[in-house]
VOGU-3710 file (C-alpha; in Angstrom, 3 decimals, decimal comma):
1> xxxxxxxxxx> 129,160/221,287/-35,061  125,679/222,382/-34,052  124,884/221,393/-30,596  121,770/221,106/-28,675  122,219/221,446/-25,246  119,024/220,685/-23,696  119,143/217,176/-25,026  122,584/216,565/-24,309  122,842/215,521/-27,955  125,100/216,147/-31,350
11> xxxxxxxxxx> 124,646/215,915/-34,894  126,752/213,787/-36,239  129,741/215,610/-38,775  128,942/212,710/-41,517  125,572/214,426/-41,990  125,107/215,305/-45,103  125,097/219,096/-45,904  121,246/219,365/-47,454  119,740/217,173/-45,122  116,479/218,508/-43,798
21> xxxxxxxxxx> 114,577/218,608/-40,531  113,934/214,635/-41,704  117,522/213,615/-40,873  116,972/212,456/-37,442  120,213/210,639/-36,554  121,670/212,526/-33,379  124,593/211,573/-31,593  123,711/211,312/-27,217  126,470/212,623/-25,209  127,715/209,886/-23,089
31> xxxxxxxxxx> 128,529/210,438/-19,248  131,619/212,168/-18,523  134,458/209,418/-17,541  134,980/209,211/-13,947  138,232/209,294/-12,330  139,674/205,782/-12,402  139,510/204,131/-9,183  142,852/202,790/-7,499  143,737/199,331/-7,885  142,235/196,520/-5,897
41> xxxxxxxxxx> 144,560/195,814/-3,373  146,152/192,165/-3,754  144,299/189,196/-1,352  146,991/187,969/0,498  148,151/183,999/0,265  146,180/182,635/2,938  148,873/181,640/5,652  150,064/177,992/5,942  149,277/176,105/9,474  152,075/175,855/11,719
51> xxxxxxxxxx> 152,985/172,284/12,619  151,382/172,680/15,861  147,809/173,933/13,974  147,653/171,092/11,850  148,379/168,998/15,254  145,682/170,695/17,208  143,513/170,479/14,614  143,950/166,893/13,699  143,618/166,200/17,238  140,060/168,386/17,831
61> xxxxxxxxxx> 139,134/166,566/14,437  138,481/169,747/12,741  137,605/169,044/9,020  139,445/172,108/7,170  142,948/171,259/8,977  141,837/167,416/9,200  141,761/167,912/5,263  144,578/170,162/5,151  146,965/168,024/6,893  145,724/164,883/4,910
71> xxxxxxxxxx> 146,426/166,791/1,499  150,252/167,883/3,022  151,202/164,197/3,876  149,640/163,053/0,223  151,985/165,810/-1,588  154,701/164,864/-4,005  156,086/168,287/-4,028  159,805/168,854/-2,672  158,682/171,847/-0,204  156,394/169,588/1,372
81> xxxxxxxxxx> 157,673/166,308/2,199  159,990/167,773/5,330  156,740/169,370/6,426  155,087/166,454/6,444  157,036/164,346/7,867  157,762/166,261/10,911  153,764/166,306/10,961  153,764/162,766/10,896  156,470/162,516/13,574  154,525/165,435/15,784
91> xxxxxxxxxx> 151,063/162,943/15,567  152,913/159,457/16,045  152,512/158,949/19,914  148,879/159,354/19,028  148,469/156,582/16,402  147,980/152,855/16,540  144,908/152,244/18,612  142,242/152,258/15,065  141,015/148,997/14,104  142,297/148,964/10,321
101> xxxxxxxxxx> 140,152/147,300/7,837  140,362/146,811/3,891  137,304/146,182/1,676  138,292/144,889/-1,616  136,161/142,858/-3,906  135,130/142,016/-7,537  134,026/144,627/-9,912  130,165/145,021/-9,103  130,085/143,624/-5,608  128,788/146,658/-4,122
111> xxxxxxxxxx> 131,827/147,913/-2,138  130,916/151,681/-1,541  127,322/150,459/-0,648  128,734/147,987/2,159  130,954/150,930/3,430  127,942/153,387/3,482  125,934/150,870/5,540  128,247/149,216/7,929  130,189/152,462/8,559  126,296/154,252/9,079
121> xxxxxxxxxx> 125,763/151,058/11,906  129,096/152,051/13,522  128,278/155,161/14,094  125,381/154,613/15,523  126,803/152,346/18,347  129,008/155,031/18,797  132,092/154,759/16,768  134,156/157,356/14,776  134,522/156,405/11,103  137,114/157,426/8,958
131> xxxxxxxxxx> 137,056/156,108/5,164  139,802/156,194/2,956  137,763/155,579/-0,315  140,798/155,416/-3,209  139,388/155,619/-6,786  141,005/154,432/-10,007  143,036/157,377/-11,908  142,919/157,040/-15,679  145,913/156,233/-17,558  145,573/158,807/-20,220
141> xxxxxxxxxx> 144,538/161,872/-18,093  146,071/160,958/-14,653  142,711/161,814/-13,776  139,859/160,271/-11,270  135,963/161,049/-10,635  136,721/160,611/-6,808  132,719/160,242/-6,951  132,699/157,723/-3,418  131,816/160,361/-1,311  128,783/161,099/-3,335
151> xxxxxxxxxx> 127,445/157,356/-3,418  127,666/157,454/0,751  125,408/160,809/1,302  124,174/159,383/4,255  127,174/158,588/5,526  129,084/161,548/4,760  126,372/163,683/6,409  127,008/162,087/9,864  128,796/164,064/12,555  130,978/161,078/13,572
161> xxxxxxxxxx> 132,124/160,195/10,068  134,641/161,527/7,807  135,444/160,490/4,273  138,249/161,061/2,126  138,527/159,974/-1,800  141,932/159,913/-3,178  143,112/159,237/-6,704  145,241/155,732/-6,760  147,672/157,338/-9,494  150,355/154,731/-10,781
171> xxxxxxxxxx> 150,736/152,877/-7,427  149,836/149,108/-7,597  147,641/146,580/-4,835  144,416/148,756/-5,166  145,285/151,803/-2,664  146,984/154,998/-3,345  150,725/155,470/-3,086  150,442/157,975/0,533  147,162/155,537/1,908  149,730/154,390/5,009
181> xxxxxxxxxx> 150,294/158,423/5,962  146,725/159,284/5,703  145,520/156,314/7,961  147,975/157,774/10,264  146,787/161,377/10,410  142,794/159,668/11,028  144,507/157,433/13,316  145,813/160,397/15,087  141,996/162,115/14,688  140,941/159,410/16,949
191> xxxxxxxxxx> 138,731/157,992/14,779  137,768/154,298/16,420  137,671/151,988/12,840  139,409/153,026/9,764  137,741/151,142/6,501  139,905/151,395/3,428  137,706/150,843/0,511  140,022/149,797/-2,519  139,724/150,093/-6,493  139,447/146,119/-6,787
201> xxxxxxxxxx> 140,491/142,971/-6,472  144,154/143,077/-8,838  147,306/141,231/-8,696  148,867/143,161/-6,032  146,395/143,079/-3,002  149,667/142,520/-1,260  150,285/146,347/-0,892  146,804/146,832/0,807  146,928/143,978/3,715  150,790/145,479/4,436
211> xxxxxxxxxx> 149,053/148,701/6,035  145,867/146,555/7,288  144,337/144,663/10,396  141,758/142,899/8,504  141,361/141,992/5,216  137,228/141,499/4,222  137,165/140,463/0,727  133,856/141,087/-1,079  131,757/138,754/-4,080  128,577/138,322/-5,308
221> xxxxxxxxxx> 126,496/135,085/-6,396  124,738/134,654/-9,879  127,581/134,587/-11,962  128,152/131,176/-12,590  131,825/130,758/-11,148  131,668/132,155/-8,029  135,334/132,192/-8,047  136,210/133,510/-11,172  136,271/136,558/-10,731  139,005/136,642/-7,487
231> xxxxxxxxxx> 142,279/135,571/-7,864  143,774/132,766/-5,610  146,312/135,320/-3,692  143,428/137,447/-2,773  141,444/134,287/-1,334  144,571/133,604/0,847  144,940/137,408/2,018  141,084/137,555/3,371  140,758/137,368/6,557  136,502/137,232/5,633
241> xxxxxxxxxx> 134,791/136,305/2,220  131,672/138,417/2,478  128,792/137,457/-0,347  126,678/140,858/-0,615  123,330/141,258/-2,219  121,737/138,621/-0,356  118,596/140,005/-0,212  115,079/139,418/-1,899  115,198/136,225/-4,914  119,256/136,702/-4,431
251> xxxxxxxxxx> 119,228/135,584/-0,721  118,875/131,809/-0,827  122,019/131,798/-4,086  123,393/133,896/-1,499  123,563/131,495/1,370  124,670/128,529/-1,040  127,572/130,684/-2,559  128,486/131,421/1,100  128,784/127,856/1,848  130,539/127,079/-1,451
261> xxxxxxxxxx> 132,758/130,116/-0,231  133,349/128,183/3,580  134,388/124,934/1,960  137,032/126,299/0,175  138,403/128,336/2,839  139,299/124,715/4,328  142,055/124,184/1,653  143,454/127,541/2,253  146,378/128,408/4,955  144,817/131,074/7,463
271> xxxxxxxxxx> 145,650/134,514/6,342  146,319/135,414/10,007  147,826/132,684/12,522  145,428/132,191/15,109  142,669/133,414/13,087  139,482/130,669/10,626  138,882/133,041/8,013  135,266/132,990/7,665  132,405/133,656/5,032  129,156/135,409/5,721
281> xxxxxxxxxx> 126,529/136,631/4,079  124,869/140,222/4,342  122,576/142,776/2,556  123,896/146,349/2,247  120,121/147,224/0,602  118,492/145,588/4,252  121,293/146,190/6,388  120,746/142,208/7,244  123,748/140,708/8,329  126,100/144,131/8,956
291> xxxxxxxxxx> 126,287/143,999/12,767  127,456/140,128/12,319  130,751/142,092/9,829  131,632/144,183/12,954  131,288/141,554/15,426  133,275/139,555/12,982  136,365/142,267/12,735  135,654/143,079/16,316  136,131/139,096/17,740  139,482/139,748/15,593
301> xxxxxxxxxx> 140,470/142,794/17,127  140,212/141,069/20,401  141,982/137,775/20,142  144,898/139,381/18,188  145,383/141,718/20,697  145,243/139,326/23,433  147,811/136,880/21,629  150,034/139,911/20,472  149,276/139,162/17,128  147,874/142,407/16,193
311> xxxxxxxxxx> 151,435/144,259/17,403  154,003/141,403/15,988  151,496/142,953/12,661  152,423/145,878/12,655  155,718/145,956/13,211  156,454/144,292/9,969  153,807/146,406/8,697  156,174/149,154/9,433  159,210/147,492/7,694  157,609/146,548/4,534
321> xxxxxxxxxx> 156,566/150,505/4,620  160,096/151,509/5,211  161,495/148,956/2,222  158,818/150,428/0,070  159,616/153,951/0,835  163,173/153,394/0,226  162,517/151,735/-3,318  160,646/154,634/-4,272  163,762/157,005/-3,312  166,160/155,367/-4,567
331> xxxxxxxxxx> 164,001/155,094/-7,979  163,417/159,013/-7,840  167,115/159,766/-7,152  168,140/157,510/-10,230  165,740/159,148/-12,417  167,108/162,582/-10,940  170,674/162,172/-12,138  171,678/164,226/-14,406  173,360/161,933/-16,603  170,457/159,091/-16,533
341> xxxxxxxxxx> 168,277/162,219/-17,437  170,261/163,052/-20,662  170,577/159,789/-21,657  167,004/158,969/-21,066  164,997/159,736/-24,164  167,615/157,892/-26,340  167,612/155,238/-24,330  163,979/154,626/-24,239  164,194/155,623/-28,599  166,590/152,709/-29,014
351> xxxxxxxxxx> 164,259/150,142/-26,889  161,093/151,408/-28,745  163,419/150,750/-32,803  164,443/147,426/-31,478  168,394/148,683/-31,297  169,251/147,211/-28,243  168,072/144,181/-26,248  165,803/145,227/-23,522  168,421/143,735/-20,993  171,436/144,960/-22,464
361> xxxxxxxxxx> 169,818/148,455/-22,149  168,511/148,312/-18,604  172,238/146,863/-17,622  173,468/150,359/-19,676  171,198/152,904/-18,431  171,983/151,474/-14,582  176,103/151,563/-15,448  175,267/155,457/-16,709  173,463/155,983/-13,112  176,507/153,722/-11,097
371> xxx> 179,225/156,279/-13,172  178,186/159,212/-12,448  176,071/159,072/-8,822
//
């Protein structure tokens, strides 16, 4: 094949044989192939933190291991949970002395707004802030936004603040399923006030004021029924009935819902003996009326812990945690049996075609588990 060697270039063979000096088609010799290179070396696994690095780090409230830790003690997976709960046992002398406080409230009554605000006013006074912000999971993908910490920019740019958005998942009472072992490891941070922010008022607020100093129940005026939207057992669980937005034409509806809201804390039993639940009103938009919600859960703080209150609390606190705990393991080591597993998908086939009473087949499937342990 005819070559030209001063323009690195070939004719091509397909030319045809009585082409001219028209045919102009030349094949360009590409550069030479160069020796392949060696294989990139694997990166490593980064190494996991001892138990005494995630305690030091915890404890010098450095945000990667602060994070890291949190993430261990939230972990489902089997080659975690002995990890973590050495962790929690390492941190436990260290715990205790947050004030713990849950904001709950109807859909629209500005929850993550409050938070932003009042936690921004505690740090300014001085105050570590830790936020557990706990966002709604879908029930189709499992899924969450976990889009708090983007609604508190201010917030979350402050050096004494730290928040943390966690999907709720299945678990019930508006808080996710580990929210008790990550106010522990903030607790252990030595972050002064804790603020739980939960999905919304539900039927099972109960779970939320188990792991809680003070409950501060959030509405809004303007919508006719005041108390529509908040169910009875929530009313009974706050420990404060906060009416936000009362600022510009919404501050003098405000005020009247927030006396409504007083009156009818007269026909309720006090959520904590010792304790008048209150109701106030306050402006996240003006910041009006946020130092009267700390002085509020801080006059709490005080008189419980001069009455004992606050530690009688928490002790059953940490035996509702413990029954709680042990419901879940015996329901995972039910589900774990082998036979239960094999039977399982029948079972559930028969319920779904109406073969077998839905008692008759929970009384079966529990007789399979009680067989064969």
């Amino acid at each position: 094949m005819p070559d030209s060697d001063h323009h690195h270039t070939e004719i091509p063979d397909w030319r045809p044989a009585d082409a001219g000096p028209e045919f102009a088609v030349t094949i360009r010799r590409g550069i030479p192939a160069r020796q392949a290179a060696a294989p990139a070396r694997a990166t490593p696994a980064p190494r996991a933190p001892s138990l005494d690095e995630y305690a030091d780090g915890i404890a010098r409230r450095d945000p990667a291991l602060l994070a890291k830790a949190i993430t261990l003690v939230e972990s489902d997976a089997p080659a975690h949970l002995d990890k973590a709960q050495a962790l929690l046992a390492l941190i436990a002398p260290r715990t205790g002395r947050s004030v713990r406080v849950v904001i709950t409230g109807v859909p629209g009554a500005g929850k993550s707004t409050l938070i932003e605000t009042l936690g921004t006013h505690l740090c300014s006074i001085g105050k570590n802030v830790a936020v557990l912000a706990v966002d709604p999971s879908s029930s189709v993908s499992r899924g969450s936004i976990l889009g708090d910490k983007t609604r508190m920019e201010k917030l979350s740019r402050h050096p004494n603040a730290y928040i943390r958005p966690t999907p709720s998942g299945d678990a019930l009472g508006g808080v996710a399923r580990k929210t008790r072992e990550t106010l522990l490891v903030c607790e252990a941070a030595g972050f002064d006030v804790i603020l739980v922010e939960t999905v919304g008022v539900g039927q099972s607020e109960t779970a939320v004021r188990s792991m809680v100093d003070f409950f501060m129940l959030l509405t809004v005026t303007g919508t006719g029924d005041e108390l529509q939207g908040i169910k009875r057992g929530s009313l009974e669980l706050a420990d404060a009935i906060v009416v936000t937005k009362a600022d510009g034409p919404n501050k003098l509806p405000a005020e009247v819902t927030t006396r409504m809201m007083a009156d009818s804390l007269h026909y309720l039993a006090p959520s904590t003996p010792g304790w008048t639940s209150r109701a106030l009103a306050c402006s996240a938009l003006t910041g009006e009326g946020v130092p009267q919600l700390w002085e509020t859960v801080n006059e709490f703080a005080s008189l419980m812990r001069r009455t004992g209150a606050l530690v009688e609390r928490r002790r059953l606190q940490n035996l509702a945690w413990a029954r709680a705990m042990l419901a879940g393991e015996i329901n995972r080591r039910f589900y774990e049996q082998p036979a239960v597993a094999a039977r399982l998908a029948q079972w559930e086939r028969d319920i779904l075609d109406n073969k077998t009473p839905v008692t008759a087949a929970v009384r079966s499937l529990l007789a399979t588990g009680e067989k064969n342990p």
